[in-house]
RORO-891855 format. One line per field, with one value per atom (N, C-alpha, C, CB): residue in three letters; x, y, z; residue number from 1. Coordinates in steps of 0.2 Angstrom, whole numbers, plus 5000, padded with zeros to 4 digits. Glycine has a CB too. Layout:
N
residu = (ala,...)
c1 = (X,...)
c2 = (Y,...)
c3 = (Z,...)
num = (NUM,...)
% end
This chain:
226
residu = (unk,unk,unk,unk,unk,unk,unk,unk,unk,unk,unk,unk,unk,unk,unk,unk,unk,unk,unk,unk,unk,unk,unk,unk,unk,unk,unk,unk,unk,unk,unk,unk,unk,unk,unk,unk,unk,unk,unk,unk,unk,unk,unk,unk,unk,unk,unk,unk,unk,unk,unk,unk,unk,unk,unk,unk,unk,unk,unk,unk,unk,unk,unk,unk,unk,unk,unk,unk,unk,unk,unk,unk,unk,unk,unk,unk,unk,unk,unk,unk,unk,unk,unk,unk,unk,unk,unk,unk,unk,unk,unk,unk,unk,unk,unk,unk,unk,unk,unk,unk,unk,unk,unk,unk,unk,unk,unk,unk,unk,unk,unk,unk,unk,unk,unk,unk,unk,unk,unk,unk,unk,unk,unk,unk,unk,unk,unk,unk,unk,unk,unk,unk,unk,unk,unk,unk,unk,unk,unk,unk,unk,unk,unk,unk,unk,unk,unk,unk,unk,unk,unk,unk,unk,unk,unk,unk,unk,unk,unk,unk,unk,unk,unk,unk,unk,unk,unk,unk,unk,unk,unk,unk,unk,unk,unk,unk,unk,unk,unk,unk,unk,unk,unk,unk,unk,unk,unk,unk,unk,unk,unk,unk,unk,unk,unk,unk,unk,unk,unk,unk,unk,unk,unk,unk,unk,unk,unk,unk,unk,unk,unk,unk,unk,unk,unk,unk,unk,unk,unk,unk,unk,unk,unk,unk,unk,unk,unk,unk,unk,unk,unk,unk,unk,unk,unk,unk,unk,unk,unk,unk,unk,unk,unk,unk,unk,unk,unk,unk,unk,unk,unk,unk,unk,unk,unk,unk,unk,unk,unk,unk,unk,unk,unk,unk,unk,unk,unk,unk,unk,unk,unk,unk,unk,unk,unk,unk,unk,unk,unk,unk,unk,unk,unk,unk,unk,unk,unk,unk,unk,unk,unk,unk,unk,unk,unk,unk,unk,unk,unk,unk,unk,unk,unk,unk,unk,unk,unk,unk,unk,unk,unk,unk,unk,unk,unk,unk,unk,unk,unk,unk,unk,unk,unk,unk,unk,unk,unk,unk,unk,unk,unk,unk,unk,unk,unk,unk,unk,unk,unk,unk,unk,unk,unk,unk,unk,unk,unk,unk,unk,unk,unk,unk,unk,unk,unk,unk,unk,unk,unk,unk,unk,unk,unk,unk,unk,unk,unk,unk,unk,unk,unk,unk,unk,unk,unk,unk,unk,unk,unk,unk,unk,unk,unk,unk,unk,unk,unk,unk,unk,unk,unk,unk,unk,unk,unk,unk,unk,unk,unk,unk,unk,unk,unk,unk,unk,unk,unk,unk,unk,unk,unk,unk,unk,unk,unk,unk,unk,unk,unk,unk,unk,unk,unk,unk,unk,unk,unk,unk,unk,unk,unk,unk,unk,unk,unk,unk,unk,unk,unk,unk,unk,unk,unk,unk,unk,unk,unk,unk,unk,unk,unk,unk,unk,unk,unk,unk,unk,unk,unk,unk,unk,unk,unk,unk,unk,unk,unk,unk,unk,unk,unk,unk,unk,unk,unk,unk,unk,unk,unk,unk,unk,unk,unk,unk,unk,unk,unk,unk,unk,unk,unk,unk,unk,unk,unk,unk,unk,unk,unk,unk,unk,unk,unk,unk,unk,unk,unk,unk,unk,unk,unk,unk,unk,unk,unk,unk,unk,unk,unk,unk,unk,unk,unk,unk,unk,unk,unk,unk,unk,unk,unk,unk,unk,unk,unk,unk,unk,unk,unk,unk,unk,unk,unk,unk,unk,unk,unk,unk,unk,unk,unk,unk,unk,unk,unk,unk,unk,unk,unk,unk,unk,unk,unk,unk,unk,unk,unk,unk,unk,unk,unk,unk,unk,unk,unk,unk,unk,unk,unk,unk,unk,unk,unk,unk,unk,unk,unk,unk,unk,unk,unk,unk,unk,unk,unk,unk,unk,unk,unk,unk,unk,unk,unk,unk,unk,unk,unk,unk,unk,unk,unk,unk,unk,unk,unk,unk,unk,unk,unk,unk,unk,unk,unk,unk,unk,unk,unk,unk,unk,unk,unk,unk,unk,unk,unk,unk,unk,unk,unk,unk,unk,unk,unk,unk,unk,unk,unk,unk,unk,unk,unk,unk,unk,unk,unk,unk,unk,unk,unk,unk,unk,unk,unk,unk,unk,unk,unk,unk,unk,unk,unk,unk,unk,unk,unk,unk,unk,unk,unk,unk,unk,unk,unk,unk,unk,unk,unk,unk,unk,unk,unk,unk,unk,unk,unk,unk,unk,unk,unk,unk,unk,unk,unk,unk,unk,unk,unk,unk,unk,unk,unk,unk,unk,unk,unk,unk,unk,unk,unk,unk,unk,unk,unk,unk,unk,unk,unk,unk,unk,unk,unk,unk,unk,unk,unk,unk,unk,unk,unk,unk,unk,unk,unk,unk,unk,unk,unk,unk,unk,unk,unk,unk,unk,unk,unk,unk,unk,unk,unk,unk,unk,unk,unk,unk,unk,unk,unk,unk,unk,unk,unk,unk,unk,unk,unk,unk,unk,unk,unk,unk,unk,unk,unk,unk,unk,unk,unk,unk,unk,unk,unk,unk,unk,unk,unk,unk,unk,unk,unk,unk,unk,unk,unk,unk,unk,unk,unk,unk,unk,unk,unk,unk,unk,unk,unk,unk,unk,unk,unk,unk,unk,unk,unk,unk,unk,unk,unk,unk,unk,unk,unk,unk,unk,unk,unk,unk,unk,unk,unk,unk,unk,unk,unk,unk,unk,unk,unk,unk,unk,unk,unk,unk,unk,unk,unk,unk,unk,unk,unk,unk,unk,unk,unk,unk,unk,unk,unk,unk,unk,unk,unk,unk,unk,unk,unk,unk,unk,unk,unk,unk,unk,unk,unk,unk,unk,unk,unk,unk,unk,unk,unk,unk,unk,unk,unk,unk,unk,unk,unk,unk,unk,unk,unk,unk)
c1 = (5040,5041,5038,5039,5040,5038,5034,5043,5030,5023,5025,5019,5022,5023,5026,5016,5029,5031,5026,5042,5023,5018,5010,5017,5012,5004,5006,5004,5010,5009,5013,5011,5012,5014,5009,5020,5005,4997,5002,4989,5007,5012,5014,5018,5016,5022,5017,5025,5014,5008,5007,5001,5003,4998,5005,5000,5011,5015,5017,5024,5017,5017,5011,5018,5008,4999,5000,4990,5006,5004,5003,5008,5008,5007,5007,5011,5002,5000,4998,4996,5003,5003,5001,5008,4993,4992,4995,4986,4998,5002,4999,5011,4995,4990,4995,4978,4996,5000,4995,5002,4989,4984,4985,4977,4985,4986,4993,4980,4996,5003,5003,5010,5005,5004,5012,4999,5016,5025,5023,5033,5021,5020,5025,5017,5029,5035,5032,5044,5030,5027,5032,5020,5035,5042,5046,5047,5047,5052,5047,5054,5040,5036,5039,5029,5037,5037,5043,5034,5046,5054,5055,5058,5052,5052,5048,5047,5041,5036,5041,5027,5043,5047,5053,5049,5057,5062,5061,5066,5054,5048,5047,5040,5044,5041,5035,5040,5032,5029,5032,5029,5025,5027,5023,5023,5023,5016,5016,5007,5014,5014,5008,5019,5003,5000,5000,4993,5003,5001,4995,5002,4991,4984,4984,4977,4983,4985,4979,4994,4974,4968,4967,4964,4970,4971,4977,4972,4982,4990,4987,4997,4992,4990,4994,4995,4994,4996,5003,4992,5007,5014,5015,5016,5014,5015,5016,5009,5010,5009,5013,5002,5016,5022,5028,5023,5029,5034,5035,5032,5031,5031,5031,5027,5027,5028,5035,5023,5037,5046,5049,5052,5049,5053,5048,5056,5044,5040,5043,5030,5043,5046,5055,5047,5058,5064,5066,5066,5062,5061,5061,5052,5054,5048,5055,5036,5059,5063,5068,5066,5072,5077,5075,5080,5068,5067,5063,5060,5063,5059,5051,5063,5048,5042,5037,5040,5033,5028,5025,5022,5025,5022,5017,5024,5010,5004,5001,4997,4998,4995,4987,4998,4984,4978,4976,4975,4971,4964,4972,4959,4974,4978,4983,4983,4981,4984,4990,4979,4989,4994,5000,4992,4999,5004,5009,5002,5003,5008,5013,5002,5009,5013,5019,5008,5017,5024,5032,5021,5029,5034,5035,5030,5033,5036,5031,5045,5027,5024,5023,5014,5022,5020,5013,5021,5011,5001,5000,4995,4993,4988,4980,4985,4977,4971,4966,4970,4962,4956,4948,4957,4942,4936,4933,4934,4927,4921,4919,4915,4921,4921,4927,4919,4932,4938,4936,4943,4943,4943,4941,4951,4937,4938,4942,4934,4945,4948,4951,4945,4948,4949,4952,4943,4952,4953,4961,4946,4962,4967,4973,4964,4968,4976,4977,4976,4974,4973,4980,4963,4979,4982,4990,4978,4989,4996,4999,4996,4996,4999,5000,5007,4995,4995,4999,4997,5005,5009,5008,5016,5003,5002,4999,4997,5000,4996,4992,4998,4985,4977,4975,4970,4974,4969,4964,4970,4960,4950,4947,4944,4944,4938,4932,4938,4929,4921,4919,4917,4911,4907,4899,4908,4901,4892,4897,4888,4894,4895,4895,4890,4891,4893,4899,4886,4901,4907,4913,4908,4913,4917,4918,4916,4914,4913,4916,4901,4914,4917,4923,4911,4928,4932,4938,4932,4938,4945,4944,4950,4939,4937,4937,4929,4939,4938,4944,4934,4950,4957,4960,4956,4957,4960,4962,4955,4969,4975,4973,4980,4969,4969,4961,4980,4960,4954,4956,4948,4952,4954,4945,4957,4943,4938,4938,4934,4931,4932,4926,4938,4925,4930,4927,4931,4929,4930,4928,4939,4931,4930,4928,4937,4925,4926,4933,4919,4932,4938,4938,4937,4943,4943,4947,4947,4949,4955,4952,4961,4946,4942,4936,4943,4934,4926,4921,4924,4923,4916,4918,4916,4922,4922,4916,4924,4913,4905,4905,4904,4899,4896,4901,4889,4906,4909,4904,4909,4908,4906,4908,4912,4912,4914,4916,4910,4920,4920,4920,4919,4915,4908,4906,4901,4905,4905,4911,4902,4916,4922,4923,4926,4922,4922,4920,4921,4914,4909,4910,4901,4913,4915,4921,4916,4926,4930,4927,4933,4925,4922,4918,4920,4918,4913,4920,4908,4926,4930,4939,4930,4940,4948,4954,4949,4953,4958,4960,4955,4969,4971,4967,4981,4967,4963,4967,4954,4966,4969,4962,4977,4962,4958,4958,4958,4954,4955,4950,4957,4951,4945,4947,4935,4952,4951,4956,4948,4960,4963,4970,4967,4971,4974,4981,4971,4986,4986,4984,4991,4981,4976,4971,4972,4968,4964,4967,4960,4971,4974,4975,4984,4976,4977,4970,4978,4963,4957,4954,4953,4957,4957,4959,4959,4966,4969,4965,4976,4963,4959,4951,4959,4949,4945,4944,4945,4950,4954,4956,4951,4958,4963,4969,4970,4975,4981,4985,4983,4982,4985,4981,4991,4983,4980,4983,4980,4977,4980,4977,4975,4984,4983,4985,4991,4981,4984,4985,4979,4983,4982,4985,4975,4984,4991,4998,4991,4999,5006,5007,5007,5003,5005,5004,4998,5000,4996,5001,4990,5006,5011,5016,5017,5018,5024,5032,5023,5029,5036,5036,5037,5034,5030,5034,5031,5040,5046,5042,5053,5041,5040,5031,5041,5028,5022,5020,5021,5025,5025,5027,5027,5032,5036,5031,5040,5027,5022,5017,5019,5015,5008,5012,5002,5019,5021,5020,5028,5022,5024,5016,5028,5013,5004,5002,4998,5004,5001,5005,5001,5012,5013,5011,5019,5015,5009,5005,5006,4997,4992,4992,4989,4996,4997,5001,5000,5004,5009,5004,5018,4999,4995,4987,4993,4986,4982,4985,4980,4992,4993,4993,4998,4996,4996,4991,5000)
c2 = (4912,4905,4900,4903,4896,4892,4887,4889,4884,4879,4873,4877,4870,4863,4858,4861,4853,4852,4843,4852,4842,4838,4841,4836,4846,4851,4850,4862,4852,4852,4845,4858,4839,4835,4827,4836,4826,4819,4816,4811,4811,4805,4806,4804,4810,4813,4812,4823,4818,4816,4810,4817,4806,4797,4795,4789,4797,4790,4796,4787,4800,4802,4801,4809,4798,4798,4790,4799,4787,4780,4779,4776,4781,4780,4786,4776,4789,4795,4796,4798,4798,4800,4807,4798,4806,4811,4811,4812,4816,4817,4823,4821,4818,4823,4821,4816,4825,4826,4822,4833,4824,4820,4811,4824,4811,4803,4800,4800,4801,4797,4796,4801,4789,4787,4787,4781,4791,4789,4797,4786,4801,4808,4813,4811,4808,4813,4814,4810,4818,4816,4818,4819,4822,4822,4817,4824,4812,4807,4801,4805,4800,4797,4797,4799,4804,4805,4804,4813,4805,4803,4796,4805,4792,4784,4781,4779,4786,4782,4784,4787,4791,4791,4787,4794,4785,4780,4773,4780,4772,4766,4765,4766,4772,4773,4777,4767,4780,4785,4790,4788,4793,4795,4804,4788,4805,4811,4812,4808,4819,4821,4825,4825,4826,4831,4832,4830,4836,4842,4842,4848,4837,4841,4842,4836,4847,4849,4858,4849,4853,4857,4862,4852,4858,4860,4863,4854,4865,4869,4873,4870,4879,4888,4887,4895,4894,4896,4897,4901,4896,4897,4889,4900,4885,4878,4876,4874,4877,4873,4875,4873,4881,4880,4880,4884,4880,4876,4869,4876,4866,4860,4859,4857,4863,4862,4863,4867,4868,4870,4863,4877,4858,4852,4847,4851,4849,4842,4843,4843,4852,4854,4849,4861,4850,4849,4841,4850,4838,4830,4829,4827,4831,4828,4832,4833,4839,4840,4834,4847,4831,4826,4822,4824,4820,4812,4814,4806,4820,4823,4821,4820,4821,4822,4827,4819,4827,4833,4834,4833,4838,4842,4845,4845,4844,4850,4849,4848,4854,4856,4857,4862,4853,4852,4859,4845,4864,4867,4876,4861,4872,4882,4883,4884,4888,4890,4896,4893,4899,4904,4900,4909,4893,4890,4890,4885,4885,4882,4887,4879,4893,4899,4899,4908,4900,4903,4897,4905,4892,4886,4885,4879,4887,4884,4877,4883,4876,4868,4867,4868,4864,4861,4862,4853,4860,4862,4862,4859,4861,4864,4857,4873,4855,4849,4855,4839,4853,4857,4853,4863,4856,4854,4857,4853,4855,4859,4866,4854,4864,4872,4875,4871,4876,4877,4884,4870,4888,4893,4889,4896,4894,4890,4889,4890,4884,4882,4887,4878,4893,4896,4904,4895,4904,4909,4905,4907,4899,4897,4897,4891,4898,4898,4902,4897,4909,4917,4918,4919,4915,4917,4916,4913,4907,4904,4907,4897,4910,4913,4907,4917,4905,4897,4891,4897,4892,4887,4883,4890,4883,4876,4870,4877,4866,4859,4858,4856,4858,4857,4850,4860,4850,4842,4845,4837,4840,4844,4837,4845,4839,4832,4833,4829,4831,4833,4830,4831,4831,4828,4827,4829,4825,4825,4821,4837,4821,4817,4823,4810,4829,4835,4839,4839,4838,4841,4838,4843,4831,4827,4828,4822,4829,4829,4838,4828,4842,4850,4851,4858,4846,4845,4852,4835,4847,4849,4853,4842,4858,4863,4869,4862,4866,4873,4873,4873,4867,4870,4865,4877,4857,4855,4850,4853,4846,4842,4837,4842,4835,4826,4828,4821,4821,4820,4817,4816,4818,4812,4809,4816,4803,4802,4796,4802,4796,4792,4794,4791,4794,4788,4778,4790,4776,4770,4764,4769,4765,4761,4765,4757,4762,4767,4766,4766,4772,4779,4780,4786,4779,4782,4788,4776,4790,4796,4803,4794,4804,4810,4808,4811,4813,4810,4812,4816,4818,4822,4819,4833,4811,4807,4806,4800,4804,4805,4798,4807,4794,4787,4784,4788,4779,4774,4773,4766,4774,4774,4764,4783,4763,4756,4754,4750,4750,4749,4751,4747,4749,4750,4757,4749,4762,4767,4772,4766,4770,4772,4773,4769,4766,4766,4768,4762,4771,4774,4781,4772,4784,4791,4793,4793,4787,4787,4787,4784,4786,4788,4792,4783,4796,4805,4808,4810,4805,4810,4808,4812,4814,4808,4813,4804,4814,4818,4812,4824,4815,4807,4805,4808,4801,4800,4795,4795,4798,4793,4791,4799,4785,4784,4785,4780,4785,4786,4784,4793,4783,4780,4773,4780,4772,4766,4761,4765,4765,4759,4755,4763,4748,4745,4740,4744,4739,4734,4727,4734,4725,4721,4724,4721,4730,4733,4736,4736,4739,4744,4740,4747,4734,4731,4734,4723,4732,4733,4738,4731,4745,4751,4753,4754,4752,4752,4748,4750,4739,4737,4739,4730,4745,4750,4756,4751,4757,4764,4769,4767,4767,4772,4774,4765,4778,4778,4777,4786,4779,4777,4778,4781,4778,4777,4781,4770,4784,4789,4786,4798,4787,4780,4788,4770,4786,4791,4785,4797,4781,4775,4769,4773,4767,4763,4763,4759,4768,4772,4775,4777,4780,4786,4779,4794,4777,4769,4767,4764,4765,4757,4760,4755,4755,4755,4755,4751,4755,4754,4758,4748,4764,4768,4765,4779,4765,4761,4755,4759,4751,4745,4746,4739,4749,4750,4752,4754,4757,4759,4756,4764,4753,4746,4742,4741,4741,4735,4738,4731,4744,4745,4746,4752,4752,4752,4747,4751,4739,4734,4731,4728,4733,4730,4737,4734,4742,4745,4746,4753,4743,4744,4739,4746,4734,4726,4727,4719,4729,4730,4737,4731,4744,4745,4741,4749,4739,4734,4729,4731,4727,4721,4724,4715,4731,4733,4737,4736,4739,4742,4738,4745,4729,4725,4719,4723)
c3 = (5045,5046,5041,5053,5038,5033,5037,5028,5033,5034,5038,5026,5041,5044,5038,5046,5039,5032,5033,5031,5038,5038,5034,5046,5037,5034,5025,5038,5021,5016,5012,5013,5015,5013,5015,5014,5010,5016,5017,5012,5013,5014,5019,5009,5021,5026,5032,5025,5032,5038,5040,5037,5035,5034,5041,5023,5038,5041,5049,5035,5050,5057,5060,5059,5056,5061,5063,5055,5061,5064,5070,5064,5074,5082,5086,5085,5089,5090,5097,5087,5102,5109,5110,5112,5115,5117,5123,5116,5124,5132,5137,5130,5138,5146,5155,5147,5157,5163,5169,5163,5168,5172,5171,5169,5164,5165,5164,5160,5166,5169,5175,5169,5176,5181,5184,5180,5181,5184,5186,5178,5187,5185,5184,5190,5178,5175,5168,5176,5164,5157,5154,5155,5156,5152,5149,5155,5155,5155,5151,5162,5151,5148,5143,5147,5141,5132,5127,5129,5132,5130,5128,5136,5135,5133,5126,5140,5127,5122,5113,5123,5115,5109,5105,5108,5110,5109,5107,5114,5111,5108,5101,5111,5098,5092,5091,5089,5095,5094,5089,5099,5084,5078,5078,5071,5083,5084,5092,5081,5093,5100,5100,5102,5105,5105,5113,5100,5116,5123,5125,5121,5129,5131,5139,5128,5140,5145,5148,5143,5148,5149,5155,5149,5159,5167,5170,5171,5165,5168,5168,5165,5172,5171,5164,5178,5160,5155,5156,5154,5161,5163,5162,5172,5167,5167,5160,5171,5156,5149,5144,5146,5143,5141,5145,5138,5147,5152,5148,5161,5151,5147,5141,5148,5138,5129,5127,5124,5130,5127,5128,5132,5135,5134,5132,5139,5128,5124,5117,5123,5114,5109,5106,5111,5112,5112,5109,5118,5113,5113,5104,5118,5104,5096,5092,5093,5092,5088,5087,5090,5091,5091,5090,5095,5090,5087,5079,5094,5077,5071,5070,5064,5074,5075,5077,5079,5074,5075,5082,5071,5086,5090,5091,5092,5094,5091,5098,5082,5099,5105,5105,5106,5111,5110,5114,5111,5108,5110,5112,5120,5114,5117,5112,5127,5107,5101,5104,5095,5109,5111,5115,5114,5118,5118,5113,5120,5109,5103,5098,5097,5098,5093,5098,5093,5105,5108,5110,5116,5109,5110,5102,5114,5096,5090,5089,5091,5091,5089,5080,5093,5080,5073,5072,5072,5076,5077,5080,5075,5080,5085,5086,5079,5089,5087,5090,5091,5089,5090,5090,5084,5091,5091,5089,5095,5089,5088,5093,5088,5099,5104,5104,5112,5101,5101,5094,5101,5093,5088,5080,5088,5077,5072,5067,5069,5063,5057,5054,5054,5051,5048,5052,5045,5059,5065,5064,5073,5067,5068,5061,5071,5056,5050,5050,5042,5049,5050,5056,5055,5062,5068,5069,5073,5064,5064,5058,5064,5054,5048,5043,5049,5041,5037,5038,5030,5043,5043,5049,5043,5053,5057,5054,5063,5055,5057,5060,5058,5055,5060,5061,5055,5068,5069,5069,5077,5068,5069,5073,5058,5078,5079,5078,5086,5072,5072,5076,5066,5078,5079,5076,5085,5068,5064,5057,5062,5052,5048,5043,5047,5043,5040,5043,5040,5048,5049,5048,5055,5047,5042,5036,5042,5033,5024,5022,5021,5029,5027,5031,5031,5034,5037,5031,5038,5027,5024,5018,5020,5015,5013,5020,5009,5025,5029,5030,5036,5030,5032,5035,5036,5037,5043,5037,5050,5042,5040,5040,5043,5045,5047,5053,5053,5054,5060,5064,5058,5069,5075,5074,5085,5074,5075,5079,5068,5086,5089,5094,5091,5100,5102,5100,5113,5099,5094,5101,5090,5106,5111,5119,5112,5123,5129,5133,5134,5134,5137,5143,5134,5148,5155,5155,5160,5149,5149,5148,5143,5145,5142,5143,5136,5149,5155,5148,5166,5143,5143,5133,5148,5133,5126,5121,5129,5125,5120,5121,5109,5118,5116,5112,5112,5114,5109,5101,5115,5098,5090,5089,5083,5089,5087,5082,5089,5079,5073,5067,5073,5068,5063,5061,5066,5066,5065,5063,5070,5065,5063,5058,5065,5055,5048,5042,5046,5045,5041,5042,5042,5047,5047,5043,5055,5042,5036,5030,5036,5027,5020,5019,5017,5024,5022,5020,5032,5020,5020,5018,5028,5013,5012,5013,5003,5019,5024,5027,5031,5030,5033,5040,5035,5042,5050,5054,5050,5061,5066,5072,5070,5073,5077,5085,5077,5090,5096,5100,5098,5107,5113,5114,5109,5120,5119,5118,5115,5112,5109,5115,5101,5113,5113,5110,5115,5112,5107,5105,5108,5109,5107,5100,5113,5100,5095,5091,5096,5092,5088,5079,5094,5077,5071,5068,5072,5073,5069,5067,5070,5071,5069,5063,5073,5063,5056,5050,5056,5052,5046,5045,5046,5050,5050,5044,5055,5042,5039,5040,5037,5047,5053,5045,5063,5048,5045,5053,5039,5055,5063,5070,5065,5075,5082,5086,5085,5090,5095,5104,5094,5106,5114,5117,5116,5125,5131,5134,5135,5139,5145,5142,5146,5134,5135,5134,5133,5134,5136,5142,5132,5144,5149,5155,5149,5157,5162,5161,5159,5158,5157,5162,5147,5165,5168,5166,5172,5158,5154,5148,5151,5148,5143,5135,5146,5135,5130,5127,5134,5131,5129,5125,5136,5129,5129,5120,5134,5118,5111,5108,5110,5108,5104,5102,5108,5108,5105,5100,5110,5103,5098,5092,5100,5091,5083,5080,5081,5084,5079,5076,5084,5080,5081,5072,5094,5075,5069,5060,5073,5062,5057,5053,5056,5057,5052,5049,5055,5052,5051,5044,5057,5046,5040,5033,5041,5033,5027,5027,5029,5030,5027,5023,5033,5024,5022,5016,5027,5014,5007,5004,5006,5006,5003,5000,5005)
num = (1,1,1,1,2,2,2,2,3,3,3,3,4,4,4,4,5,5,5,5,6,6,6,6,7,7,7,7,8,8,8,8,9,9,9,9,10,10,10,10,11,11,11,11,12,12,12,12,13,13,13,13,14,14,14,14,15,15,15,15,16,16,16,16,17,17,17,17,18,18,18,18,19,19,19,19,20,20,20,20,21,21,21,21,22,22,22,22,23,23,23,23,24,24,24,24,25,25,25,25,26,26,26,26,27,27,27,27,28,28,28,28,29,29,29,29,30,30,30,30,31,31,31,31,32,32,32,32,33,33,33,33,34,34,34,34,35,35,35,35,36,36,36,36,37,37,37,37,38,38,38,38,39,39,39,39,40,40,40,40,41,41,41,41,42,42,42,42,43,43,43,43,44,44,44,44,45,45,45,45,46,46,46,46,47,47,47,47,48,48,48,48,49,49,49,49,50,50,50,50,51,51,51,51,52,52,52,52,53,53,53,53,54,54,54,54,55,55,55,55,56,56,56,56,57,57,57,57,58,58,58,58,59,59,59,59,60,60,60,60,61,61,61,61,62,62,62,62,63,63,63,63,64,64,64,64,65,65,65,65,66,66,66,66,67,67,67,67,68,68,68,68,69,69,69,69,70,70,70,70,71,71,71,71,72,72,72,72,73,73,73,73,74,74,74,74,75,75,75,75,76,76,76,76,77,77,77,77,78,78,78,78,79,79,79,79,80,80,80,80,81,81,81,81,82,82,82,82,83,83,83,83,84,84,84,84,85,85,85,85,86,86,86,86,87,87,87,87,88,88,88,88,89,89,89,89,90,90,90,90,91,91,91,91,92,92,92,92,93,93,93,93,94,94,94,94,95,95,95,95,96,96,96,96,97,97,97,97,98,98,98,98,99,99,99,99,100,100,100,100,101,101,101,101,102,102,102,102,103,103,103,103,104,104,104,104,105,105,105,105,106,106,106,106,107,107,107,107,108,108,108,108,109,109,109,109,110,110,110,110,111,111,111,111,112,112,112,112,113,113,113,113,114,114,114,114,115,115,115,115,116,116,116,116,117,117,117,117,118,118,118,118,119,119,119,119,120,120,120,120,121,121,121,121,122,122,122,122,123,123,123,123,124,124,124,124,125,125,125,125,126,126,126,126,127,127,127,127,128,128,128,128,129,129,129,129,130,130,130,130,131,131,131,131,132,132,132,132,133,133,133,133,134,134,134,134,135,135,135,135,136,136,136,136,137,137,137,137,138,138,138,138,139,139,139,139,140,140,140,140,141,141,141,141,142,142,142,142,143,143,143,143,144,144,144,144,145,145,145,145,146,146,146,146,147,147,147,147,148,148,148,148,149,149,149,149,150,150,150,150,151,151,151,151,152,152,152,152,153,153,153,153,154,154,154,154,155,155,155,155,156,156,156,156,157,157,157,157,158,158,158,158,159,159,159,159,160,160,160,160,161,161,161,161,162,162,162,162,163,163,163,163,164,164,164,164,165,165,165,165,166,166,166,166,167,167,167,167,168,168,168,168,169,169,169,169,170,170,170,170,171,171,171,171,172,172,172,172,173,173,173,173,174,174,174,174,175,175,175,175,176,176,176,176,177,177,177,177,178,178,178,178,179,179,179,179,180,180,180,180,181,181,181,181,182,182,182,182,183,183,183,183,184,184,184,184,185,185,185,185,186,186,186,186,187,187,187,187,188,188,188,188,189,189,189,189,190,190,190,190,191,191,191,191,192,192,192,192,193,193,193,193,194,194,194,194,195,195,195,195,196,196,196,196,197,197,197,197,198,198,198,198,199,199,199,199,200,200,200,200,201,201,201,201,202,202,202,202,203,203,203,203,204,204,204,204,205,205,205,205,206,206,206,206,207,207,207,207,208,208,208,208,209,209,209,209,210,210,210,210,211,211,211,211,212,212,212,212,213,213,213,213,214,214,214,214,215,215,215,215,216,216,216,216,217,217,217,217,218,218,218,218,219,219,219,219,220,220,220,220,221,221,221,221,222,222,222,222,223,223,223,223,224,224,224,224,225,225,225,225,226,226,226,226)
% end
């Protein structure tokens, strides 16, 4: 099976990292995440990632095959947070991962080089060794406080954000928080894009909900190239 074609291409990536839904089943509040992800995509969602900490190992693929299905029709990547034998078994695109999770080098080994790694450090030296170990992109964050991920860490802010980007020049997508209200100053932080659970999965319009942050994030991209 040939490589992710996000994985060997930054451009390609940068621009799926714009608007990046993490799809946790816990936080939908319509409790169909299916049908969510389906809305958020037809919104503009540019990125999927499965986190799904809590299913049996039946359930979570189950669901990944029709998460698969979806991201294939709308040509978006798919990647699965933390359970790599999901992801192998559904065909994902990748995999995100942490610092307690398999390591980087375990996971290229496993996927035969062709996944797509997320990494989330948590040190300013695990940022700088980020992409000499193998990973694609970062998630760094969380940027604001977070109802969605109890065990998120200390809100970094801005500021901090900012400065975890230039340890590193892997693509990055922001998380913790975001809104569309914020979502613009993340990107004039050095995001390439933003990762939302709650204002999507939360909306009562998961469609519209994405529409808006796209529009919020792409401006802010195109005023930042320009």
């Amino acid at each position: 099976m040939t490589a992710s074609p996000w994985a060997e291409d930054p451009a390609c990536l940068r621009a799926a990292l714009a608007l990046y839904l993490v799809a946790d089943p816990e936080q939908s509040v319509s409790g169909d995440l299916v049908a969510d992800v389906a809305a958020a995509l037809a919104g503009g969602v540019t990125c999927v990632q499965l986190r799904a900490k809590r299913l049996t190992d039946l359930d979570a693929y189950r669901l990944a095959i029709e998460l698969a299905g979806l991201c294939r029709q709308y040509r978006v990547p798919l990647l699965v947070n933390d359970r790599l034998d999901v992801a192998l078994a559904v065909g994902a695109d990748g995999i995100h991962a942490g610092v307690t999770d398999l390591p980087i080098e375990v996971i290229q080994r496993l996927g035969n080089g062709r996944l797509l790694i997320g990494w989330s450090p948590e040190s300013d030296g695990q940022i700088s060794a980020a992409a000499a170990d193998g990973a694609h992109y970062l998630g760094l964050g969380p940027i604001f406080g977070t109802a969605t991920k109890v065990d998120a860490g200390e809100a970094i802010g801005l500021d901090g954000f900012a400065d975890r980007v230039c340890h590193t020049t892997l693509p990055t997508v922001g998380i913790g928080g975001i809104t569309s209200r914020t979502a613009a100053s993340v990107v004039a932080a050095g995001a390439d894009g933003v990762a939302v659970v709650g204002a999507i999965l939360r909306s009562s319009d998961p469609r519209q909900a994405a529409w808006d942050l796209r529009a919020v994030v792409d401006a802010a991209r195109g005023v930042r190239a320009g």
